[in-house]
C-alpha positions as CSV (number, residue, x, y, z in Angstrom):
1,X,-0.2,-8.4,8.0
2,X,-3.9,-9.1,8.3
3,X,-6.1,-10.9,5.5
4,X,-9.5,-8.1,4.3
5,X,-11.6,-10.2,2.3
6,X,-13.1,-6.7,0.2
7,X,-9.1,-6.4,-0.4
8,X,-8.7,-9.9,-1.6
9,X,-11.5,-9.3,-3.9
10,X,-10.5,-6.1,-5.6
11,X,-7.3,-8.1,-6.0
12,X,-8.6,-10.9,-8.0
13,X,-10.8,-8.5,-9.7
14,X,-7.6,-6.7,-11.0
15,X,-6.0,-9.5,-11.9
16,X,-9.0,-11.5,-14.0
17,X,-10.1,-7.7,-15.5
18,X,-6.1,-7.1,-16.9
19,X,-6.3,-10.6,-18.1
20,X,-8.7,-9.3,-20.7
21,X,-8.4,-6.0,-20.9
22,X,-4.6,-5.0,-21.1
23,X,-2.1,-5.6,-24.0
24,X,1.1,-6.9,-22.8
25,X,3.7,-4.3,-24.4
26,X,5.4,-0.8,-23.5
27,X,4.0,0.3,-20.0
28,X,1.0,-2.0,-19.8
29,X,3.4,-4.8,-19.6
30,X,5.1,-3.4,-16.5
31,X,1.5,-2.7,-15.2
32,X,0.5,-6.2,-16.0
33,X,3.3,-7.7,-14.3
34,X,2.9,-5.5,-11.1
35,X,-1.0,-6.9,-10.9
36,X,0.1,-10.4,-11.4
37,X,2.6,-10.4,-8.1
38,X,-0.2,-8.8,-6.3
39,X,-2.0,-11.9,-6.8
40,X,0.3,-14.2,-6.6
41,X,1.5,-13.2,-3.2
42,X,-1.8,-12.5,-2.4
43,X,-2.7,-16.5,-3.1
44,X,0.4,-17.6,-1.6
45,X,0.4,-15.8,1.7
46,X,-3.4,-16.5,2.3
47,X,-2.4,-20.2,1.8
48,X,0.0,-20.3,3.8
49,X,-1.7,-18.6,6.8
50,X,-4.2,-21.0,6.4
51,X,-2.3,-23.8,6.8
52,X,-0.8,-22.3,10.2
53,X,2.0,-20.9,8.6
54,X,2.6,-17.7,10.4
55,X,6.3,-16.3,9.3
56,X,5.2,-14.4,6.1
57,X,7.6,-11.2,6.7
58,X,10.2,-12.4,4.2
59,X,7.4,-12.9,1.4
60,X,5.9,-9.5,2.1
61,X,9.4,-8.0,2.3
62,X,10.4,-9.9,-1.3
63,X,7.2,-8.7,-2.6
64,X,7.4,-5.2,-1.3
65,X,11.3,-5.0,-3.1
66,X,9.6,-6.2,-6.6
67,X,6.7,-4.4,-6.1
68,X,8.1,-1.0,-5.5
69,X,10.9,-1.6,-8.3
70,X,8.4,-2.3,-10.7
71,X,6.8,1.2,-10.2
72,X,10.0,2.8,-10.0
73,X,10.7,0.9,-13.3
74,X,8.0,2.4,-15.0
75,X,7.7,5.6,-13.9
76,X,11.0,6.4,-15.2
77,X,9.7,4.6,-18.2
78,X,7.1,7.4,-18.3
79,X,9.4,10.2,-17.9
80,X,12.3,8.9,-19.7
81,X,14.8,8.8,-16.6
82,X,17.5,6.8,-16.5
83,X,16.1,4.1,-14.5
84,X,19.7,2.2,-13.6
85,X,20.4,5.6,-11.9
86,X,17.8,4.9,-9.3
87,X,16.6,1.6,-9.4
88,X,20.1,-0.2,-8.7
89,X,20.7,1.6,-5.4
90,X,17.2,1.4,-4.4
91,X,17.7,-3.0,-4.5
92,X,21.4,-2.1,-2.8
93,X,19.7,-0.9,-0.2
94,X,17.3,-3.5,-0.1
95,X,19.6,-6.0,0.1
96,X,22.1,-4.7,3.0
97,X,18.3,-4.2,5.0
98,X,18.0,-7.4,4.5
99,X,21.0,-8.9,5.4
100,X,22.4,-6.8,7.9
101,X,19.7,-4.5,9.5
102,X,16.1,-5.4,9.9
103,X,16.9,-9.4,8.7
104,X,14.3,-12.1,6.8
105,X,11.9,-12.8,9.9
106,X,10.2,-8.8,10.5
107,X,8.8,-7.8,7.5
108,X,11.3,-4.8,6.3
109,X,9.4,-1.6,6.3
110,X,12.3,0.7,5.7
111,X,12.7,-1.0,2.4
112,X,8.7,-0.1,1.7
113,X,9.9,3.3,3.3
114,X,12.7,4.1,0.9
115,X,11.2,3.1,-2.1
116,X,7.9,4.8,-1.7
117,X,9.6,8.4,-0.9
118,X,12.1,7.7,-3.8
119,X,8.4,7.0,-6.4
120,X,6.5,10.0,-4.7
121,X,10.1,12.3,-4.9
122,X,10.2,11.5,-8.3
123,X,6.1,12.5,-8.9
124,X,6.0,15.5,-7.4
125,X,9.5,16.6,-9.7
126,X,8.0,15.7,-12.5
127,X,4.4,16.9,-12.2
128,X,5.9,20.2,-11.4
129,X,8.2,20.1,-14.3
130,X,5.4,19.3,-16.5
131,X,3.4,21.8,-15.2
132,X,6.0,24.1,-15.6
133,X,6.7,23.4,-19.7
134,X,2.9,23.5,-20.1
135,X,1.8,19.5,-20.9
136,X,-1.4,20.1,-20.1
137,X,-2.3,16.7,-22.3
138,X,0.3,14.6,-20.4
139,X,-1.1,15.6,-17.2
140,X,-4.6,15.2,-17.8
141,X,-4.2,11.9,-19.6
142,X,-4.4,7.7,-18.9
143,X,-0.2,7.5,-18.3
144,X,-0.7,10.1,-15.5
145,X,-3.2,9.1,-14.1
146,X,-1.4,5.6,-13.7
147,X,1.6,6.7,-12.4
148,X,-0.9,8.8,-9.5
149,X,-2.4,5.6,-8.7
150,X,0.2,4.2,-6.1
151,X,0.7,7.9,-4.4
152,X,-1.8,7.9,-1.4
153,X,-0.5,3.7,-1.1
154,X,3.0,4.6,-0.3
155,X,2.5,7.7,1.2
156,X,-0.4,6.3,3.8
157,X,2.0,2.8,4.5
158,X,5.6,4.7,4.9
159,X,3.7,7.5,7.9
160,X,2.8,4.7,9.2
161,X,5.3,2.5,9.2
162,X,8.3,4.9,9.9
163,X,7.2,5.1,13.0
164,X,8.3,1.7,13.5
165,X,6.0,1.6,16.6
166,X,3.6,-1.8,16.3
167,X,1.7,-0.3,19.5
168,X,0.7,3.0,17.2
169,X,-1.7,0.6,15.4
170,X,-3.5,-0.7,18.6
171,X,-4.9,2.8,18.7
172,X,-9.2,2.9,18.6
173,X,-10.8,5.1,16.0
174,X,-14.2,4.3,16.1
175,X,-15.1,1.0,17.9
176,X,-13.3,-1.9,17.5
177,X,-11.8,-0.1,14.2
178,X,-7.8,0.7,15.0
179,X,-5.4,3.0,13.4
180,X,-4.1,-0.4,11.6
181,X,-6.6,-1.6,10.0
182,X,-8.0,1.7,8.9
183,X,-4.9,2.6,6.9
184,X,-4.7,-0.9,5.3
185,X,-8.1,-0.9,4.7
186,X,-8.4,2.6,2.9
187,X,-5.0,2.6,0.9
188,X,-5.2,-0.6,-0.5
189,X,-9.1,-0.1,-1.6
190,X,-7.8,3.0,-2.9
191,X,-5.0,1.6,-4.7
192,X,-6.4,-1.9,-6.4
193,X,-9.9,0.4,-7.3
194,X,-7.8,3.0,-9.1
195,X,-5.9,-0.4,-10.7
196,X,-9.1,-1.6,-11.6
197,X,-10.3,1.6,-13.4
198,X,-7.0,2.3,-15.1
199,X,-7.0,-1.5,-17.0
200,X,-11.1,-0.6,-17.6
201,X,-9.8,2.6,-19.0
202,X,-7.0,1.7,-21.0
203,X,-8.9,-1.3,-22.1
204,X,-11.7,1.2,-23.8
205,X,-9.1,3.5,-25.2
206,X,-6.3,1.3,-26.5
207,X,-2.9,2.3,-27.8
């Protein structure tokens, strides 16, 4: 993957605005820890780049496995799911990936895949079931509005990378600007903004 310096920004911004902003219990503590391994991997893959070091696939794919079970952790916090139920077979999966299929050198998308259909799957049951027993407060509230805030992230990444075609992203849009690095740009400016206004947010409001 590909350093964007507005990305890298909206990152530290997350990560210096939670520091002040959100408590470290219930779901905020989840949300805390899922802002502080975006910039730790973050720091630690842009250091190592600059240095010349070029083989980062196994620290995205390690950071895409905790990244993805932390959401899955708390939106079956949210929803009171069991989370064992979904989250243990989500890291077995992970794990055989690893090992046996798409191995530690290529960054393992099908583990990003999986676990972003599994959170959206689990969204778009809910939000309908809600819907359907009438909590109008639930979904107009700070908790929902979290758990929308990686939706357009793993749906945006997993089209694109279950194609599993590295030439797809070599196509121009506009100029020098290719398929790549418009998805990365957009999702992940979408998703670290919406993280950004969620800590502001809950910051205001409190629990």
């Amino acid at each position: 993957m590909e350093n964007f310096h507005f990305i890298q920004i909206l990152v530290a911004a997350s990560f210096l605005i939670s520091l002040f902003w959100l408590e470290r219990k219930g779901i905020d503590k989840i949300v805390f820890n899922i802002i502080c391994l975006n910039f730790a991997v973050e720091i630690t893959v842009s250091t190592l780049l600059t240095f010349g070091f070029e083989d980062v696939g196994i620290f995205y794919t390690l950071y895409t496995i905790c990244h993805n079970t932390l959401w899955l952790l708390l939106i079956t916090r949210v929803f009171k799911v069991r989370g064992i139920r979904i989250i243990a077979p989500y890291l077995l999966f992970c794990i055989l990936n690893l090992i046996l299929y798409e191995g530690s050198y290529d960054y393992n998308t099908y583990s990003f895949v999986i676990g972003g259909f599994i959170y959206v799957a689990i969204f778009i049951y809910q939000s309908f079931r809600s819907l359907q027993l009438e909590k109008f407060q639930f979904l107009l509230g700070l908790d929902y509005f979290l758990l929308f805030i990686p939706v357009l992230f793993f749906l945006g990444l997993s089209f694109y990378f279950g194609f599993k075609d590295s030439s797809l992203g070599d196509i121009k849009l506009i100029g020098e600007l290719d398929l790549y690095k418009f998805v990365m740009n957009f999702v992940n400016f979408v998703y670290y903004s919406l993280l950004v206004v969620y800590v502001i947010k809950r910051g205001k409001s409190g629990r």
